[in-house]
C-alpha positions in Angstrom: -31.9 11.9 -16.2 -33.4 13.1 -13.3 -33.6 10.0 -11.3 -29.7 9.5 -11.6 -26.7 10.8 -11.4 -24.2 10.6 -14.1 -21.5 10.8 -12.9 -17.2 9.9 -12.5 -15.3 7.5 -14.8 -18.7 6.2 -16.5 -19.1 6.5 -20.3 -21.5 9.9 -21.4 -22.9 10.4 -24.1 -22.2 14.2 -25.5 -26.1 15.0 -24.5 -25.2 13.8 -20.9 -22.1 15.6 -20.8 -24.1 18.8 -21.7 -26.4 18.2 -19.2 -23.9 17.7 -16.5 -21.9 20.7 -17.5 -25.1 23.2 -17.2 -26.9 21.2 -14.4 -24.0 20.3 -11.7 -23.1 21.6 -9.0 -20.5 25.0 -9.3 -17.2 25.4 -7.5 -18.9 28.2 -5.1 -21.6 25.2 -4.2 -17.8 23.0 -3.5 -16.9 26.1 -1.8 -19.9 25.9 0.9 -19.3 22.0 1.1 -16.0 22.1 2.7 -16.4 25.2 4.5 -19.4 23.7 6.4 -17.9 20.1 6.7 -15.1 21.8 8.3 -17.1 24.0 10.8 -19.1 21.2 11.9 -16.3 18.8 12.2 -14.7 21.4 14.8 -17.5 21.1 16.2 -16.8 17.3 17.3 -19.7 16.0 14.8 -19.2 13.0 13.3 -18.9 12.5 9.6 -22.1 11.3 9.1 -24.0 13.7 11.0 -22.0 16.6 9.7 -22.8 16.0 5.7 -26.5 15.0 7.5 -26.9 18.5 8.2 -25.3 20.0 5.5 -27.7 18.0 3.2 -31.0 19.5 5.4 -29.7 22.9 4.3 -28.6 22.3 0.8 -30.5 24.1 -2.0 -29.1 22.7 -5.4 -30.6 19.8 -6.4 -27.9 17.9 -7.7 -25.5 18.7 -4.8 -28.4 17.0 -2.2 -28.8 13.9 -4.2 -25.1 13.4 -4.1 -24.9 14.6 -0.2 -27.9 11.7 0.1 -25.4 8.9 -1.7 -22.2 9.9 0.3 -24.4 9.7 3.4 -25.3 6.3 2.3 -21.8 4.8 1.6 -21.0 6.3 5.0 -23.7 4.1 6.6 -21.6 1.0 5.1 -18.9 2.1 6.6 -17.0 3.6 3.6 -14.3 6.3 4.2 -15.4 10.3 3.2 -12.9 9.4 1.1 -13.2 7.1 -0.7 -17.0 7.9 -1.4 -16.2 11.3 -3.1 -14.3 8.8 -5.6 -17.7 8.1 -7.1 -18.1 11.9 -8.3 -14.2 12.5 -9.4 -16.0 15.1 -11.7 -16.7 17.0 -9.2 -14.6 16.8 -6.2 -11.0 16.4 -7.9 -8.6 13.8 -7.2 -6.2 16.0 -5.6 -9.2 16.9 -3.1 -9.8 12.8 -2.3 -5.9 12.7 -2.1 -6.1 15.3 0.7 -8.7 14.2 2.4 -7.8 10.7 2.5 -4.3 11.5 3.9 -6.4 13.9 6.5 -8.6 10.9 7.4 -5.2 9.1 8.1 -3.6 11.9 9.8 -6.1 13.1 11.9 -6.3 16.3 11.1 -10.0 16.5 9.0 -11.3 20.0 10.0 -7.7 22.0 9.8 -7.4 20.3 6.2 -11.1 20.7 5.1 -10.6 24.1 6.2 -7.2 24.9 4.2 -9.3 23.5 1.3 -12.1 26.0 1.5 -10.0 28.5 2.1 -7.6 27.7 -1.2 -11.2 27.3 -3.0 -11.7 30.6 -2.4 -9.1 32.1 -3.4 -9.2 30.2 -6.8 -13.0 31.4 -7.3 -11.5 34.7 -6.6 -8.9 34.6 -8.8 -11.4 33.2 -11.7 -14.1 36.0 -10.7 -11.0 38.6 -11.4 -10.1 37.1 -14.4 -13.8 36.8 -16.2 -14.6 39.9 -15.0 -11.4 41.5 -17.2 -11.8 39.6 -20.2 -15.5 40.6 -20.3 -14.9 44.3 -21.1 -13.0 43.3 -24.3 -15.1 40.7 -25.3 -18.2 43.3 -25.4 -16.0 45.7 -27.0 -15.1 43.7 -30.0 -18.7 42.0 -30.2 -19.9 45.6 -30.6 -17.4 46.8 -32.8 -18.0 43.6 -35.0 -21.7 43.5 -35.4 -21.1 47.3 -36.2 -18.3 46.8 -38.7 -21.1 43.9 -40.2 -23.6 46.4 -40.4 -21.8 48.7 -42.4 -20.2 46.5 -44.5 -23.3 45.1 -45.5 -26.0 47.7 -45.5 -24.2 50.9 -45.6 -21.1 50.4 -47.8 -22.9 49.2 -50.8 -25.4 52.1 -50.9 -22.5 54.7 -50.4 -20.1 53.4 -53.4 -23.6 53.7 -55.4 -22.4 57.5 -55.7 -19.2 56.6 -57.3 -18.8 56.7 -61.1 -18.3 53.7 -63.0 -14.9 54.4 -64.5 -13.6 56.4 -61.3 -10.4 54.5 -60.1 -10.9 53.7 -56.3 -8.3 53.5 -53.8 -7.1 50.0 -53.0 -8.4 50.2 -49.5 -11.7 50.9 -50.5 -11.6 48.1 -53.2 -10.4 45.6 -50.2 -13.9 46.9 -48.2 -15.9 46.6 -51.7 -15.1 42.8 -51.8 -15.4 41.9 -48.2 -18.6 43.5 -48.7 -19.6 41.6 -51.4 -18.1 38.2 -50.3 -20.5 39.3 -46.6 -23.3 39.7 -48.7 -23.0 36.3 -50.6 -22.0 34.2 -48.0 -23.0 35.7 -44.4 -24.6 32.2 -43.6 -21.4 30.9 -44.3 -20.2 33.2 -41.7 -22.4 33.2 -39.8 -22.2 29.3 -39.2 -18.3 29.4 -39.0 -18.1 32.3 -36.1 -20.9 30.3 -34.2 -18.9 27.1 -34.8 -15.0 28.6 -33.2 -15.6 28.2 -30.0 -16.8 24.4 -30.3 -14.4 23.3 -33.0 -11.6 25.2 -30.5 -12.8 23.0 -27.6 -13.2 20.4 -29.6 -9.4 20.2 -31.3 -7.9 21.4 -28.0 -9.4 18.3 -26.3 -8.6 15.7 -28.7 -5.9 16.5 -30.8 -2.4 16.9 -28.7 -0.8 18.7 -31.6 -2.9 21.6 -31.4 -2.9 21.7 -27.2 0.6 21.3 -27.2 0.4 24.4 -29.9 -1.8 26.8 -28.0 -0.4 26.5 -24.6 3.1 27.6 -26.3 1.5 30.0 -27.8 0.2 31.6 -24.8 3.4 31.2 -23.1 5.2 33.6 -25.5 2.0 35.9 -26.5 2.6 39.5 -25.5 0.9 41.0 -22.9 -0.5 37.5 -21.3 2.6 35.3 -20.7 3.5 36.9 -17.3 0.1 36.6 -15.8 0.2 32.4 -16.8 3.3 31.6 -15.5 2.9 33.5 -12.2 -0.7 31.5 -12.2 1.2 28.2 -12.2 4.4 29.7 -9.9 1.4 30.1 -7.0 -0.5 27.3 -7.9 2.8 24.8 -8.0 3.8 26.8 -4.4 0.5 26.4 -2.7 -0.5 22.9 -4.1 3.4 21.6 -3.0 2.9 22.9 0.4 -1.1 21.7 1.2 0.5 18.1 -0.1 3.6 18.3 2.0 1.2 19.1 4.7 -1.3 16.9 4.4 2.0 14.7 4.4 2.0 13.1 1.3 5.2 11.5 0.0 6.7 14.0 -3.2 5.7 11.4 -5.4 2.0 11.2 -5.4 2.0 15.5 -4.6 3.9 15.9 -7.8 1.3 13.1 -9.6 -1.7 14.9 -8.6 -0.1 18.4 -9.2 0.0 17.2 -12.9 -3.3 16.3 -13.3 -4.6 19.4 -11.6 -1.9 21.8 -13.9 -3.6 21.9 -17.6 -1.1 23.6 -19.7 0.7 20.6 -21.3 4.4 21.9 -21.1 4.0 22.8 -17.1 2.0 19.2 -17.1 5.0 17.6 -19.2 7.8 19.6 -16.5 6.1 18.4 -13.4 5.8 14.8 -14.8 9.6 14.9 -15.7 10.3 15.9 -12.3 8.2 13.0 -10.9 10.6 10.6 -13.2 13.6 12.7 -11.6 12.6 12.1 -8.0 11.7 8.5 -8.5 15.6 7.8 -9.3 16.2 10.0 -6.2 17.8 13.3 -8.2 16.8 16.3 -6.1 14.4 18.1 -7.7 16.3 20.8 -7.7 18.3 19.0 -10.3 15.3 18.4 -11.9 14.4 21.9 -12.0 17.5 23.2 -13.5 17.5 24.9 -16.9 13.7 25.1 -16.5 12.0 28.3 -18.4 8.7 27.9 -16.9 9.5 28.0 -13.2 11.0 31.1 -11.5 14.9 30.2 -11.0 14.4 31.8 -7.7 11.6 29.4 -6.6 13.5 27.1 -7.1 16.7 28.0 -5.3 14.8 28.7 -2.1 13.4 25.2 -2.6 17.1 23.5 -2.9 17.9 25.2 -0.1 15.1 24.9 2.4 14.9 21.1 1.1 18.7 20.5 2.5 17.4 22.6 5.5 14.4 20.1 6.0 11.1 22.5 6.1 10.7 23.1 2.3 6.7 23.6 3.9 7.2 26.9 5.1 8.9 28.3 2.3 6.7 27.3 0.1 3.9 29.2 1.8 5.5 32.2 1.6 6.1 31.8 -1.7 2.9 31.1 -2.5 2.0 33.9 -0.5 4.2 36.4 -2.2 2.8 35.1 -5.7 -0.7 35.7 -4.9 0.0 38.9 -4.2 2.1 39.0 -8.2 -0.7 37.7 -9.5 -3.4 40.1 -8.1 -0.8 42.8 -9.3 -0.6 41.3 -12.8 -4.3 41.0 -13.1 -4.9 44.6 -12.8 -2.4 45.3 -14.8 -3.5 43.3 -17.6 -7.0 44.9 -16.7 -5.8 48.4 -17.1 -3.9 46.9 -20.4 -6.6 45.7 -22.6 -8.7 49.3 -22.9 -6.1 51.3 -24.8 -5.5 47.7 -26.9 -8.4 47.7 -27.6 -9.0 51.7 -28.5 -5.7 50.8 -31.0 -8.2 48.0 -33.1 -11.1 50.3 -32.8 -9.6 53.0 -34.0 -8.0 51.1 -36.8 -11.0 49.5 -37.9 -12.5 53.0 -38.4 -9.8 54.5 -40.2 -10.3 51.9 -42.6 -14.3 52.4 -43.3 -13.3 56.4 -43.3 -10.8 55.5 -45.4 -12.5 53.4 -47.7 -15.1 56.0 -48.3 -13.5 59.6 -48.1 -10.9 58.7 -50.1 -12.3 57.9 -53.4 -15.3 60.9 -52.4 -11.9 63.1 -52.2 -10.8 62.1 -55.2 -14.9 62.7 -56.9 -14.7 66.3 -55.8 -10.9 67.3 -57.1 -12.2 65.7 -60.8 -15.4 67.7 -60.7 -13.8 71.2 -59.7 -11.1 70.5 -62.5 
């Protein structure tokens, strides 16, 4: 394994698909790539020397052996290209599709550059987005572990004190048995909270049913639903208008805007519009009656498509809904604490509950 790449469309076993996910290169490293191809390409370097240089200064190990085999490919006179094909894992095929039509176009640097640029935004976005689902996520690993400690160690020696024939509270008898079931079976537990997040990415990948499930789901949960379709309203914007740029025909930018977009219903929608276009409907047409795209998109699209510049709309747009999503990110942000104070506090009133309840009910017998 560390002699070769494994890499692209070749077969992986699940070890070498581990070891690619924790060893290759990350989307900042992808970031660096085409910001410093760009750079030196306005600086009138040729392809080859420009990744020659950028493979000198590279540091992760993976990332230089690749640099080293696109350098070679170049030497056979192989398009940039067309030699990134070989690592579709990690330079996307929307990427190649840009660059190729770059190569074609003349216009390299401008487009590496655009790419960077976009890159960074997305690792911004992501960085945004991790860093407000992390608060909860410590939160309710806390309050769990906590809610297991008590449930296990402290419960049972408090309902000690209880008499045998007093009549608890049904909330405290709930606790009792979780308690007890805890106590029997915490390896079962154990072993089936470990196990969610695999058998999640393991259903979501393989079984359509359940995909097609959870991303409906998360287009109609509270709280969450505005912040993915605003994702995918900039996303469709700014991906439509660095294809239309790069100029790409609609059909292949709508093709590789599927495979980038991995909700299946937006996937499903921009596929269906692909269909649309290739019977020459306009895709506002196409559009029409749409509940995932914003019915104001796609009006300013019918109408700058008639005008003939659809581009420059559609970086405005996308513009505008970075600047939503941002906005929706801190609000979701500000959002999850008192959430997340609601469970807390719920979860406590229970235990309290659960304990001063029947103790309540010990004291009134005995002053009787």
């Amino acid at each position: 394994m560390s002699e070769t790449i494994v890499w692209g469309k070749q077969q992986k076993t699940a070890f070498e698909e581990l070891y690619l996910k924790i060893h290759a290169p990350k989307l900042e490293n992808k970031v660096v790539f085409f910001r410093l191809l760009a750079v030196t390409q306005k600086a009138w370097l040729g392809i080859r020397e420009s990744l020659q240089s950028i493979e000198k200064a590279e540091t992760h190990p993976w990332l230089k052996k690749i640099l080293k085999d696109i350098i070679d490919q170049i030497n056979e006179w192989v398009w940039l290209s067309t030699a990134l094909e070989k690592y579709n894992d990690f330079f996307l095929p929307s990427e190649i599709e840009l660059i190729r039509s770059a190569e074609q176009m003349w216009n390299l640097p401008e487009t590496l550059d655009s790419m960077a640029i976009e890159l960074e935004k997305f690792e911004l976005i992501k960085k945004k987005l991790k860093s407000a689902m992390m608060y909860p996520i410590v939160v309710i690993f806390v309050a769990v572990v906590a809610i297991i400690i008590l449930l296990v160690k402290v419960i049972p020696t408090i309902i000690k004190i209880f008499p045998p024939d007093l009549e608890l509270p049904e909330v405290t008898q709930i606790v009792i048995n979780v308690s007890n079931f805890l106590q029997n079976n915490w390896m079962i537990v154990l072993t089936i909270v470990v196990s969610i997040p695999f058998i999640y990415s393991l259903l979501y990948k393989n079984i359509l049913q359940f995909k097609i499930f959870i991303d409906q789901f998360l287009l109609k949960a509270p709280v969450v639903w505005k912040l993915i379709q605003t994702f995918y309203w900039y996303r469709f914007s700014k991906l439509l208008w660095d294809f239309y740029n790069a100029g790409l025909s609609p059909l292949v930018a709508f093709d590789q805007i599927a495979n980038i977009f991995q909700n299946y219903h937006y996937r499903k929608k921009i596929l269906d519009v692909k269909k649309d276009l290739e019977i020459w409907l306009d895709m506002t047409e196409s559009f029409e009656w749409s509940r995932l795209f914003n019915p104001i998109l796609i009006q300013i699209i019918w109408i700058w498509e008639k005008a003939g510049n659809i581009w420059e709309v559609l970086e405005k747009m996308a513009i505008f809904y970075r600047t939503e999503l941002d906005t929706k990110i801190e609000w979701l942000t500000k959002m999850i604490e008192p959430l997340l104070m609601v469970f807390v506090a719920w979860i406590i009133w229970v235990i309290v509950a659960s304990i001063f309840l029947p103790m309540a009910d010990l004291i009134w017998s005995l002053s009787k």
